[in-house]
Each structure stands twice: as C-alpha cells, then as structure tokens.
C-alpha positions in Angstrom: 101.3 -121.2 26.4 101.1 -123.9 28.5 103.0 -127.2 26.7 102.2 -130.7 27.9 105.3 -133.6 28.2 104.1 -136.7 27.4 106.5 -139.9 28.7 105.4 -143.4 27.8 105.5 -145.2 30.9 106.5 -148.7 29.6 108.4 -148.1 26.1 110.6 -144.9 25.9 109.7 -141.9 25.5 107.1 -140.6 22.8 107.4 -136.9 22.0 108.3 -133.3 24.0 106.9 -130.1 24.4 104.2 -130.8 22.0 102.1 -127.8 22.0 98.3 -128.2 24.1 95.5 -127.9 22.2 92.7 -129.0 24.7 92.1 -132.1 25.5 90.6 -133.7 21.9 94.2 -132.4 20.2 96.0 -134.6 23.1 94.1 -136.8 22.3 94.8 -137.2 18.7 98.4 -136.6 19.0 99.2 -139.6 21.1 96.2 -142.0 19.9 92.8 -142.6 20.4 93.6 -146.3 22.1 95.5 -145.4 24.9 93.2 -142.7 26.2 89.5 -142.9 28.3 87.2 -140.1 29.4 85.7 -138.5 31.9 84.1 -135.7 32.7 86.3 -133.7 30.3 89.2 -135.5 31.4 91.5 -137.8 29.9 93.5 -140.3 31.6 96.3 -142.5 30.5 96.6 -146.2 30.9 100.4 -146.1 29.5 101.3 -142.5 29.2 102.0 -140.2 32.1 101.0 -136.3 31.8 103.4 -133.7 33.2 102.6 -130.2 32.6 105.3 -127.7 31.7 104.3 -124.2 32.0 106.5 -120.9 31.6 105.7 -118.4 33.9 106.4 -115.8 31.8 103.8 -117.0 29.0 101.2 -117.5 30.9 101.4 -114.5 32.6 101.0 -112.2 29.7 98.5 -114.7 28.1 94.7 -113.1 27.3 92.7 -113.7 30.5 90.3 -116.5 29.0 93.3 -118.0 27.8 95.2 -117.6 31.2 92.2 -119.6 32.7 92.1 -122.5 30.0 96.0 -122.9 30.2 94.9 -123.5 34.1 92.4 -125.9 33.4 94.4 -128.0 31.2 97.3 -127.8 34.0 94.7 -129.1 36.7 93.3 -132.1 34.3 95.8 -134.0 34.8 95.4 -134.1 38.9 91.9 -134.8 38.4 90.3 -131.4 39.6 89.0 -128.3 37.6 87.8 -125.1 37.8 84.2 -125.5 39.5 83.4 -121.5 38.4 84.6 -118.2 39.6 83.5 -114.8 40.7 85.6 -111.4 41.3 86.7 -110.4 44.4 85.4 -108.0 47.0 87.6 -106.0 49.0 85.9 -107.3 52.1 86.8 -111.0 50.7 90.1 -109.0 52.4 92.1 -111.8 50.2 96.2 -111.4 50.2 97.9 -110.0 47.4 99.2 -111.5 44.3 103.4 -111.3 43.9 103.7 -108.9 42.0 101.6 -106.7 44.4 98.8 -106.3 42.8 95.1 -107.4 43.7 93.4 -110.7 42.4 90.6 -109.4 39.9 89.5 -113.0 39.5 88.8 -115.9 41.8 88.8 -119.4 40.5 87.3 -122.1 43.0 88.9 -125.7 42.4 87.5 -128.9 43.5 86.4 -132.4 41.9 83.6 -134.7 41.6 83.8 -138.5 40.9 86.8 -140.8 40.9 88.8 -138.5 39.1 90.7 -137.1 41.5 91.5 -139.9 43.7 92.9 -141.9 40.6 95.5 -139.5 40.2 96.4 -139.2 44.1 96.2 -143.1 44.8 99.3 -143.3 42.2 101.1 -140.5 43.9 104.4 -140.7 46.1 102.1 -139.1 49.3 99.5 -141.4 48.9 102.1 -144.2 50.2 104.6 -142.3 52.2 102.8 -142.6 55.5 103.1 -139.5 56.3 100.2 -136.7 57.7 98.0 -135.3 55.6 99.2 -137.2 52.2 96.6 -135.6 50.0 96.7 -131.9 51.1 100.6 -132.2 50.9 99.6 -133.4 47.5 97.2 -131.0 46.1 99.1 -128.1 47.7 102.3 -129.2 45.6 100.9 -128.9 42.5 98.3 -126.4 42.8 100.7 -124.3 44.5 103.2 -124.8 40.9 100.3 -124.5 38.7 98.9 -121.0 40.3 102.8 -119.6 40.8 103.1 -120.3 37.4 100.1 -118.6 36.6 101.4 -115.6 38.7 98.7 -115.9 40.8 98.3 -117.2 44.3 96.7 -120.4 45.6 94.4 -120.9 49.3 93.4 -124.2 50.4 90.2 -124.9 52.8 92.5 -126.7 55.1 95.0 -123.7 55.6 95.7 -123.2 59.3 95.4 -119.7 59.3 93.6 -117.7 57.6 90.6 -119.9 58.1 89.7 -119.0 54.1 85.5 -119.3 53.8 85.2 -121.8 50.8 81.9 -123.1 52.3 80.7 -118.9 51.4 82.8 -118.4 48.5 81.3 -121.9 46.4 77.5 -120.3 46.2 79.0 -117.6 44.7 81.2 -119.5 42.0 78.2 -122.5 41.1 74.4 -123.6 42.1 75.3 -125.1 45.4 73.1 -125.4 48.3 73.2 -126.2 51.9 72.0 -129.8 52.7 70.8 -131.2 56.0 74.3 -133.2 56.5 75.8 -129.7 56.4 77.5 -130.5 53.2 76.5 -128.0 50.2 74.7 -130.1 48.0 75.5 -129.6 43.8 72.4 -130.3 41.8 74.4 -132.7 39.0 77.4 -134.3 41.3 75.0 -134.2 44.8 77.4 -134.8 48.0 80.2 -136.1 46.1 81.9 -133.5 45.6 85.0 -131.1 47.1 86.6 -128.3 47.0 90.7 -128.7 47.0 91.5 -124.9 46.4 91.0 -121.6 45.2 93.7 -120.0 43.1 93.7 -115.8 43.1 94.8 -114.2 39.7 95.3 -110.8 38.1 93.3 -111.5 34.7 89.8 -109.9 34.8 87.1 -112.8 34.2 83.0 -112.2 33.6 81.7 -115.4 35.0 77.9 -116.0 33.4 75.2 -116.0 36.3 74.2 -118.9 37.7 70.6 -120.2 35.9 68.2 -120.6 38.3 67.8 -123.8 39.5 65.9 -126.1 42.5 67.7 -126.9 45.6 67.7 -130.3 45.5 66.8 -131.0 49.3 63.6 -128.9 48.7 62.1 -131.4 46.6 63.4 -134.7 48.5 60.4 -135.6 50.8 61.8 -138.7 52.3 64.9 -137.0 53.4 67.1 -140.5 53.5 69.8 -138.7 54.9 68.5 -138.1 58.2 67.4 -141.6 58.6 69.9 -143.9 57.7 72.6 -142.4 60.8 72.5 -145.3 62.3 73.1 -143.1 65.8 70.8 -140.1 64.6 74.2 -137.5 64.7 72.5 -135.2 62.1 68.6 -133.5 62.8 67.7 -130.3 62.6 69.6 -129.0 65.9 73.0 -129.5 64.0 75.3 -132.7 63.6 76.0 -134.6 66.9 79.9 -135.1 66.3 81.0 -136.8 69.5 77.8 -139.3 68.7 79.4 -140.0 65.5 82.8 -140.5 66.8 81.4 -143.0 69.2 79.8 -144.9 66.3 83.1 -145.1 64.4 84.7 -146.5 67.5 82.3 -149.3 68.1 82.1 -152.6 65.9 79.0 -151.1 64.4 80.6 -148.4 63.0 82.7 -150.3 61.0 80.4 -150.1 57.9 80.8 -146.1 58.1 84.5 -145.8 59.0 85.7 -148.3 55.9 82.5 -147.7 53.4 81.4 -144.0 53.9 79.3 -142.1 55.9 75.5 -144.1 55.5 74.3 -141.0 55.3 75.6 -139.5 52.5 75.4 -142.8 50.8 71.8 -142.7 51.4 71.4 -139.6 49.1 70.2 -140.0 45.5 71.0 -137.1 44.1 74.6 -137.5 41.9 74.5 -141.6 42.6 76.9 -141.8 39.6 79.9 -139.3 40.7 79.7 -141.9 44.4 83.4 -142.7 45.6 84.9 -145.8 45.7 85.2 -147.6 49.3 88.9 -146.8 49.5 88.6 -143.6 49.0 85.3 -143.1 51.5 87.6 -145.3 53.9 90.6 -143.1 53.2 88.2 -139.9 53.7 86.5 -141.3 57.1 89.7 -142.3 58.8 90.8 -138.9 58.1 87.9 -137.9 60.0 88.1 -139.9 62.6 91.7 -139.2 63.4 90.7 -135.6 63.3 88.4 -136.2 66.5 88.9 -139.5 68.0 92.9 -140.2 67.7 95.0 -142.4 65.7 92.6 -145.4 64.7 94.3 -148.7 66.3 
C-alpha cells in the first residue's frame, strides 16, 4: 500500500504514515480548510505531500490497485495517468527488472496549471541548470515506477526515440491538429505528455467512445491565421520562419506569452497556461533551435 507523509510546512509536523485512501480520505484526515481542487487533485497551501511507497507492497498489490497506488503517487506532481493500453511485441519496449515483459502501458501527462504549480516550487525550477523540468519529472517518475517495479520512458529520452506522439491515440481520444499538436477533445492543446511508465500487472483499458475530432468541425481554423509569420499551412510547420519571429521584437508576444497560435484555439480555453509557464515552455523552444536567448 502506498502511505502518504504529510509535514505541515509552517507549524510542526501533523501526522506519519497515515494510510491513503484516495484523495476525499486525505482530505478529511488533514481538514477540509487547507485543501483546493482540481481536476481530481488536491493541493496544499500549508501542508506538503511526500509519497512513501514500499516496493515490495506495491509490487504484489492487485493490478487495479497497483495502478491507483500510482495515481495517488503522481497527484502530488500534478500529472496522472491520461489512459493505457497493452503492449505489442512490435512496441519492441525494454524489459521490466525483474525480466519480465510489461503487460501494461500507462501514458502520463497533464493538462492545466497543475503541473507547473508543483514544478515552479521545485529545487530544479531555480537551479539554473539544463533541462530543469525533465530532470524534474524524471526524478520522481523514475521513484514512483521503480517502486512500482515497473519501468519509466520519457518523450525527451535521447535514445530510444520512444513514439508517444503514436502511443497517446491508442491510450485516449486524441487527434492530430493542424499545428501538429494532437489535439484532446476536453483539455484541446493544452496538454502534454511527461512519461510512460511500463508495468507487469495485466490492465483492460475500456475502448475509447467515439467521439468528433475537434478540428473537423472548426471552420474558421484560427490557428492557421493568427502566426503572425504564416510558419504552419498545410505543407507542414515552417520552423526556421518561426525562429526568426522569436528573434525579432515582434516575436516578443510569442516567446514571453505563448505560441498565438495555439492561443488562438478555442477548444479547452479553460485548462490555458499561465504566461510563465508559456514563457518558460517557448524559451525552451527557442533555445532548442536558435541558441541561448540573450
């Protein structure tokens, strides 16, 4: 069983190793006042969340409860599990530590300010280092699946180049979109997936129910006109025109609020970063194919 450690941040400590019980029995146990919601997840204005896990009780837990142990454990960093699906053996995905094959991936990711709340307050969000939040979401996720007994892969792993952009159809209703993001019918562009974590347990996912891309219905297509530099058309996405943007004083608009484009979609308006973390995001971006930003 997964056990939670709740510290009080500004008055001692309140209580250890009280046993989880999903989020409403955290809830009650340290008081309906000091907690808000969102999206299934609770965050703490006084309190800080550490998970404690024992490998060796999770690992022999019932497969639906080895996953919900997991999802409690990724709460607190702001992600969850987006779906699943089971492996094929063309998915040609590495084995588990014990040797065995994964019978179940999980495909991690966030929506919303969620995630970014919990990473702006971290030690690698100030260090000035490369790469804070990777280094970030790989330290935890990496616990939190070894715990698990299972394995975790990350869309910015060097090598393997793992295919998250083919795996996420297959674990939730998620379409291309013209910007060459996939496109989620409830959270729309603002969206991301931060990992995948392989595990032995046996999960039957429920089909996807059939829904509408939402692209197919948008006729005015916002996205493709509101690049101020027209990088994305139906060719592809024009990188180096982007770049160019970014590094002119007219680009200053996308590189510290957020790509116009995807801002210019209405479909999941109200999971939208905040500026700092579109900034954050963009740099990133830009550093990636333009250099260090002066």
């Amino acid at each position: 069983m997964l056990r939670l450690r709740v510290n009080r941040s500004t008055a001692g400590r309140i209580q250890e190793g009280s046993p989880a019980r999903g989020s409403q029995g955290l809830r009650r146990a340290i008081g309906a006042s000091c907690a808000s919601r969102h999206n299934g997840t609770y965050f703490f204005s006084t309190f800080t969340v550490q998970a404690v896990s024992s490998p060796a009780t999770l690992q022999t837990a019932s497969p639906s409860a080895l996953v919900h142990s997991v999802t409690q454990a990724l709460d607190r960093l702001g992600l969850w599990v987006r779906g699943g699906f089971k492996p094929e053996p063309s998915d040609a995905l590495p084995a588990l530590p014990n040797g065995q094959s994964a019978n179940t991936l999980l495909m991690v990711g966030n929506a919303g300010p969620a995630l970014w709340r919990a990473f702006s307050a971290s030690p690698e969000a100030a260090d000035g280092q490369a790469h804070p939040l990777n280094r970030w979401t790989r330290q935890h996720v990496d616990a939190i699946a070894n715990a698990a007994g299972g394995v975790a892969l990350y869309p910015f792993d060097a090598a393997p180049v793992w295919p998250f952009q083919r795996w996420a159809p297959r674990a939730e209703p998620v379409r291309p979109s013209p910007l060459g993001l996939l496109i989620h019918p409830q959270y729309g562009l603002w969206h991301a997936y931060r990992a995948a974590i392989l595990l032995a347990t046996d999960e039957n996912f429920p089909a996807h129910a059939p829904s509408v891309a939402p692209c197919s219905t948008c006729a005015d297509r916002p996205c493709l006109t509101s690049c101020p530099v027209g990088a994305f058309s139906s060719s592809g996405y024009d990188v180096p025109a982007c770049a160019r943007h970014l590094d002119s004083p007219e680009g200053q608009d996308c590189l510290e609020g957020g790509c116009l484009a995807r801002r210019a979609c209405p479909v999941g308006a109200g999971y939208a970063q905040a500026p700092a973390q579109n900034a954050f995001h963009m740099r990133a971006f830009y550093m990636a194919v333009s250099g260090p930003v002066a």
